[in-house]
C-alpha positions in Angstrom: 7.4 7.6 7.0 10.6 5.6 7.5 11.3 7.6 10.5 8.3 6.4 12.2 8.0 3.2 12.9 5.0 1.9 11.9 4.1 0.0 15.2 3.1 3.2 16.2 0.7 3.5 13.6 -1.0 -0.1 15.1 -2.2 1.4 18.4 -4.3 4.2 16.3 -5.9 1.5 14.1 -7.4 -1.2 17.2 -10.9 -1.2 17.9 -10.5 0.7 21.2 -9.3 3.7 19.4 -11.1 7.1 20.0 -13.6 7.0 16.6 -12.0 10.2 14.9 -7.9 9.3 16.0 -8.9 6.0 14.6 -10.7 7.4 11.2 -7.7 10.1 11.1 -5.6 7.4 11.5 -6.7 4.8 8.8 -7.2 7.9 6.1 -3.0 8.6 6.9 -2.4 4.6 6.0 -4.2 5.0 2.9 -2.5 7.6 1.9 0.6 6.1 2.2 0.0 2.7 0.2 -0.6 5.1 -3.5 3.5 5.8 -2.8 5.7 2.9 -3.5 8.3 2.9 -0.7 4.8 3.4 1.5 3.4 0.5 0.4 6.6 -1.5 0.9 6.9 -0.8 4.4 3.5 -0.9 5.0 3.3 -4.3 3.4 6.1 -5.5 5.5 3.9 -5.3 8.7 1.7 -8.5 8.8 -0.2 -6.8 11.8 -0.8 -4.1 10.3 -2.4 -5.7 7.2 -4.5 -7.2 9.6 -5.8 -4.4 11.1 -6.6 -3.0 8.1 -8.6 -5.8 7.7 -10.5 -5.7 10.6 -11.3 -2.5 9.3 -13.1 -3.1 6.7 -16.1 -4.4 9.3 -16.4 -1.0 11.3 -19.6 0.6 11.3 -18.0 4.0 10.1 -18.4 3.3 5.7 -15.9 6.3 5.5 -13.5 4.4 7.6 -14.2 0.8 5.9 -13.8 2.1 2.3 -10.5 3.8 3.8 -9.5 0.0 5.0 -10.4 -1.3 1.3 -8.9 1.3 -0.5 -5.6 1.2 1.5 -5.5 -3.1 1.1 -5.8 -2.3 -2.8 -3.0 -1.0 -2.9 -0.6 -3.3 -0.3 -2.2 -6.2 -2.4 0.2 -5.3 -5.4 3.0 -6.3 -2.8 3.8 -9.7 -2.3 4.9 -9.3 1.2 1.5 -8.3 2.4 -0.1 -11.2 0.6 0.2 -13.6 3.5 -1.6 -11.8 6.0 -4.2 -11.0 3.0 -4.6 -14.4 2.8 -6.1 -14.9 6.1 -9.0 -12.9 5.6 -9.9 -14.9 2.1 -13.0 -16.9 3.3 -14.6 -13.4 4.6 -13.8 -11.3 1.4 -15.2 -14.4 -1.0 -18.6 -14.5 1.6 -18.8 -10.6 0.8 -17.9 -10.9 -2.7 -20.9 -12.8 -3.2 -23.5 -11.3 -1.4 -26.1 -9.7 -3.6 -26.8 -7.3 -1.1 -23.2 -6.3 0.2 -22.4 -2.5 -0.3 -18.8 -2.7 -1.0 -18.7 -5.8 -3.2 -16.6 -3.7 -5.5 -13.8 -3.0 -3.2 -13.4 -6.6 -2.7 -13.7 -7.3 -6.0 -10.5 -5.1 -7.2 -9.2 -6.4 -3.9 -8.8 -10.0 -5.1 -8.3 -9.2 -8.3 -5.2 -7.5 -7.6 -4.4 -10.3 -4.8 -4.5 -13.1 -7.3 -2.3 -12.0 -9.8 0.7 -13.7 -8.2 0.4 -17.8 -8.3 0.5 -18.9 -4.9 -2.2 -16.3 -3.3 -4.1 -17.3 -6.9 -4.2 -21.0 -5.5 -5.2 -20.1 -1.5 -8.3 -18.1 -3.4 -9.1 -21.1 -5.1 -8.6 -23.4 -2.3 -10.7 -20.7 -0.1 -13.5 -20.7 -2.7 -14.1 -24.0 -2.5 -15.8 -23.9 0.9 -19.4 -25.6 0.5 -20.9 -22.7 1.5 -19.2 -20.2 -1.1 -20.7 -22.6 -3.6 -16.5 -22.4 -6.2 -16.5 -21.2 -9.4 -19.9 -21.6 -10.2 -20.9 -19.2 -8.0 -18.3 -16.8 -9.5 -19.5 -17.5 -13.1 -23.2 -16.8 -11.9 -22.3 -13.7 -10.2 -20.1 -12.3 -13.5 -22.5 -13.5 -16.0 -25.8 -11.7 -13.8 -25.1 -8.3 -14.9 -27.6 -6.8 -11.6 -26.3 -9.5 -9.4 -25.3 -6.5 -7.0 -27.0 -3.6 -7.4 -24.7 -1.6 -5.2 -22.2 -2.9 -7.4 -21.0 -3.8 -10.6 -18.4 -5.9 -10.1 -16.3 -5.5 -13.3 -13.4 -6.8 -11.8 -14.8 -10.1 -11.6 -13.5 -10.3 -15.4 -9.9 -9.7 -14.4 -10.2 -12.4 -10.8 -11.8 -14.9 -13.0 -8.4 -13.9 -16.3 -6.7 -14.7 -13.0 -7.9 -17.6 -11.7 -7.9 -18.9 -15.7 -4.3 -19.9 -15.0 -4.6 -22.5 -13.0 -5.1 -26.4 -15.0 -7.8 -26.9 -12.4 -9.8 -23.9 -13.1 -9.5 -24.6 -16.6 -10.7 -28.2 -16.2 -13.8 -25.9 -15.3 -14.2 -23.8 -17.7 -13.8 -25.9 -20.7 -16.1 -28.6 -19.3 -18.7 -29.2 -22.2 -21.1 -30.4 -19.8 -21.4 -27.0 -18.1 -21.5 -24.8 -21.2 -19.3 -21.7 -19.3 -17.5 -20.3 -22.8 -20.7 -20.7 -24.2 -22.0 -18.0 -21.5 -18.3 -15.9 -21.3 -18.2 -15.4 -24.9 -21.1 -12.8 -25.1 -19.2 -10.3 -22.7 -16.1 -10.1 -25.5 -18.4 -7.5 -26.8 -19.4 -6.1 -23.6 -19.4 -2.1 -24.4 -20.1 -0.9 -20.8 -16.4 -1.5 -19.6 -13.3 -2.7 -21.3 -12.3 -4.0 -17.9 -15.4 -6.8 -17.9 -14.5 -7.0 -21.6 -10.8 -7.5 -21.7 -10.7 -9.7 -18.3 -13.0 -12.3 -20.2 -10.9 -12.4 -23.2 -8.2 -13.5 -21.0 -9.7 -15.7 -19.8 -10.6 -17.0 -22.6 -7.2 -16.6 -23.3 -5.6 -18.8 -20.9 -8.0 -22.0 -21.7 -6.0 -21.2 -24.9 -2.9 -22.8 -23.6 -5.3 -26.5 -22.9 -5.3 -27.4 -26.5 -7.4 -30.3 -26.5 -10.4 -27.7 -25.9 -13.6 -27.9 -27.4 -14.5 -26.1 -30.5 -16.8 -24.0 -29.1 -13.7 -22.1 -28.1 -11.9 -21.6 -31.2 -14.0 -19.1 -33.1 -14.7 -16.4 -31.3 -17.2 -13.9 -33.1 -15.4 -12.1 -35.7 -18.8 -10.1 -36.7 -19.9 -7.0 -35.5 -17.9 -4.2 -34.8 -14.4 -4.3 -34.3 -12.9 -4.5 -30.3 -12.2 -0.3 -29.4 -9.6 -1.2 -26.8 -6.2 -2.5 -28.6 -5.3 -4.2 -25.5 -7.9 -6.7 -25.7 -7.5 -6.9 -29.2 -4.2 -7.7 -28.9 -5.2 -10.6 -26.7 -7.6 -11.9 -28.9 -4.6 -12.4 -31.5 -2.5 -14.2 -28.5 -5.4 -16.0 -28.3 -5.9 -17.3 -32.2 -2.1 -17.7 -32.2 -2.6 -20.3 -29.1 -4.8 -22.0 -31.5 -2.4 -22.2 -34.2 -0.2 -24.4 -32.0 -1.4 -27.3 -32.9 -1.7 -28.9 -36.9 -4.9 -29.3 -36.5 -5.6 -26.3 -35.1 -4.0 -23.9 -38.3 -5.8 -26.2 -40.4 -9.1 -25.1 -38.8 -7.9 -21.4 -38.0 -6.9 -21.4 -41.8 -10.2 -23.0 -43.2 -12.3 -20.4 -41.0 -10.8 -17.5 -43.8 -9.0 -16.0 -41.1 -6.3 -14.6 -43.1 -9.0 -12.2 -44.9 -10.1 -11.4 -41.5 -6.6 -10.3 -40.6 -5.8 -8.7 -43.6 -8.3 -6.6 -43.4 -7.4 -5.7 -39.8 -4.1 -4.9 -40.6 -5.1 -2.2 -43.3 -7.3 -0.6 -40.2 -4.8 -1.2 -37.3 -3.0 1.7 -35.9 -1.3 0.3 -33.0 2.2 -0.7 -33.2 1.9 -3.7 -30.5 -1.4 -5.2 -32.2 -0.1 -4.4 -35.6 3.0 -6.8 -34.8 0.6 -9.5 -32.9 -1.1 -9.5 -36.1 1.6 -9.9 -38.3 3.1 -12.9 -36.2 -0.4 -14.7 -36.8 -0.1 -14.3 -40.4 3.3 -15.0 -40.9 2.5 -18.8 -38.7 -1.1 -19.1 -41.3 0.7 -18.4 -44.4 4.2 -19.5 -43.8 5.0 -23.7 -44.2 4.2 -26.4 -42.0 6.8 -27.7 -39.7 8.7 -30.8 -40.5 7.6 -34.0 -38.7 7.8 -34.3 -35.1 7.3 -30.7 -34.8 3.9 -30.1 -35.6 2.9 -28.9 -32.2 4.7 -25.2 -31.3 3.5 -26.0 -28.0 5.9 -28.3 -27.6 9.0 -28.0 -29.4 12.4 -27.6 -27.8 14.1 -24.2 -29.1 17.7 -24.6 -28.8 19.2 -21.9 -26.1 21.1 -19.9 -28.7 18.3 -19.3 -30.6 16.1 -18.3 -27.6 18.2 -16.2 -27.0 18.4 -14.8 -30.4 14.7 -14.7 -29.9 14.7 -12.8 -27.1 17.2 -10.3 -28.5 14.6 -9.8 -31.1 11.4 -9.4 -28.3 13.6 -6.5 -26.7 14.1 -4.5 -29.6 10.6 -4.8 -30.8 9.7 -3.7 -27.5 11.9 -0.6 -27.8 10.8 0.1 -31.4 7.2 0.1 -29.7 8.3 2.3 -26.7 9.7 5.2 -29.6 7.0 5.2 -31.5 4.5 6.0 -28.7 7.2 7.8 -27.2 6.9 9.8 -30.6 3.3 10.2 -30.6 2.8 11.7 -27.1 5.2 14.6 -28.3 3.5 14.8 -31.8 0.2 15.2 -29.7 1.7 17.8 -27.2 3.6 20.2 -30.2 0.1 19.9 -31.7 -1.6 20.8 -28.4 0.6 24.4 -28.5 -0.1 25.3 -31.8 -2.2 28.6 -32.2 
């Protein structure tokens, strides 16, 4: 690929293309975008990009899901997010059409797009249009579970953990008036897909860091069954722990019995990353409160050689973590040749 230059590859991708040069040609550009140093290049081509997106209107759905697929990918590059950019206000108008076939593409699409801040804020800027109808149209459309039948829009979870980061979107969310946690909260338990499941608890997540959020927001259902994926349970312990920031927050987080809760989770847990979320939340419930002037963790200045230290201490955890899975993928593939 980096013999040819990829102008070339623009001629086989315009509208007056033969049909089958033209679906040949598209299928060869997807194909390159799952390789890294593919994507990169790819990504590098604003024109390019944009013929891909003008793909994704042709009349051929083979060629169209092609387009999507290929833009998936070049969306994890930040080089390729400016031309992705321009074709915002058309993805959000398909993303919430009921009827649209490939809702899902787009879906992934801007999930993927909006991970990095500035294309996060275009898409919010974009979504704003009148006729797109913002975030509430986005909540509607997550929270309808058959708002699309050709689609099921999972990734909605993950665009709206995304969008989560910005104040504004927040503001949103945690607007008593509009009762959104109050309708998020259900899909913490959503059993169909982890990726609805653990994109909401991110979100959820994020409106963590506004501390002066309602209570509605600070218990999230500890009955039931327990979360399968330890990802998201992971994040629901990030999440608690954001509500420990605060004095009054540990007070309530402590008065709640948490600390049976998470003992009890700590018997069952298995994982090595959720085990040592876990054991972080316990140590700031059980340990003593901060002297005066320090009450919010939010907000305190750590001195640079202890952040340092601190970070010293996040990098060997991290490797102690990496070792022991490291461990249990051989344990499991000794056991796999056993007779």
């Amino acid at each position: 690929m980096a013999e040819q230059p990829t102008h070339e590859l623009l001629a086989f991708l315009s509208p007056d293309t033969r049909v089958d040069l033209k679906d040949r040609a598209t299928h060869y550009v997807m194909g390159l975008t799952g390789d890294p140093e593919g994507r990169r290049l790819l990504a590098s081509e604003p024109e390019l990009v944009s013929a891909l997106l003008a793909l994704t209107s042709d009349c051929s759905p083979c060629m169209a899901t092609d387009a999507y697929l290929a833009l998936i990918n070049l969306a994890t590059e930040p080089a390729a997010h400016g031309a992705l950019r321009e074709g915002l206000p058309v993805l959000l108008k398909r993303l919430l059409d009921p009827a649209f076939p490939m809702a899902n593409e787009v879906c992934t699409l801007l999930s993927n797009l909006s991970r990095e801040e500035a294309s996060c804020r275009a898409l919010w800027a974009a979504l704003q249009q009148e006729s797109l109808g913002g975030l509430p149209a986005l909540v509607d459309a997550f929270c309808t579970e058959d708002f699309n039948p050709e689609a099921s829009l999972h990734y909605l979870g993950p665009l709206l953990s995304n969008l989560s980061q910005l104040p504004e979107a927040r503001d949103f969310l945690l607007d008593r008036s509009r009762c959104v946690v109050q309708r998020l909260l259900p899909f913490t338990q959503y059993s169909r897909s982890s990726i609805r499941r653990g994109g909401v608890v991110g979100t959820l997540r994020n409106c963590c860091f506004e501390y002066g959020l309602p209570l509605d927001l600070q218990y999230l259902p500890a009955e039931k069954k327990r979360e399968p994926d330890p990802d998201i349970r992971k994040m629901l312990l990030e999440a608690i722990m954001l509500l420990t920031a605060t004095k009054p927050g540990r007070r309530i987080v402590r008065e709640k019995g948490t600390y049976l809760i998470l003992r009890e989770l700590h018997k069952w847990e298995k994982d090595p990353g959720v085990l040592a979320a876990c054991e972080k939340l316990i140590q700031v419930l059980i340990g003593d409160e901060p002297e005066a002037g320090m009450e919010n963790l939010l907000e305190v200045e750590i001195p640079a050689e202890v952040e340092e230290q601190l970070q010293r201490l996040d990098l060997e955890e991290e490797g102690q973590l990496q070792q022991h899975q490291q461990g249990r993928s051989q344990a499991s593939g000794s056991e796999g040749l056993q007779r």
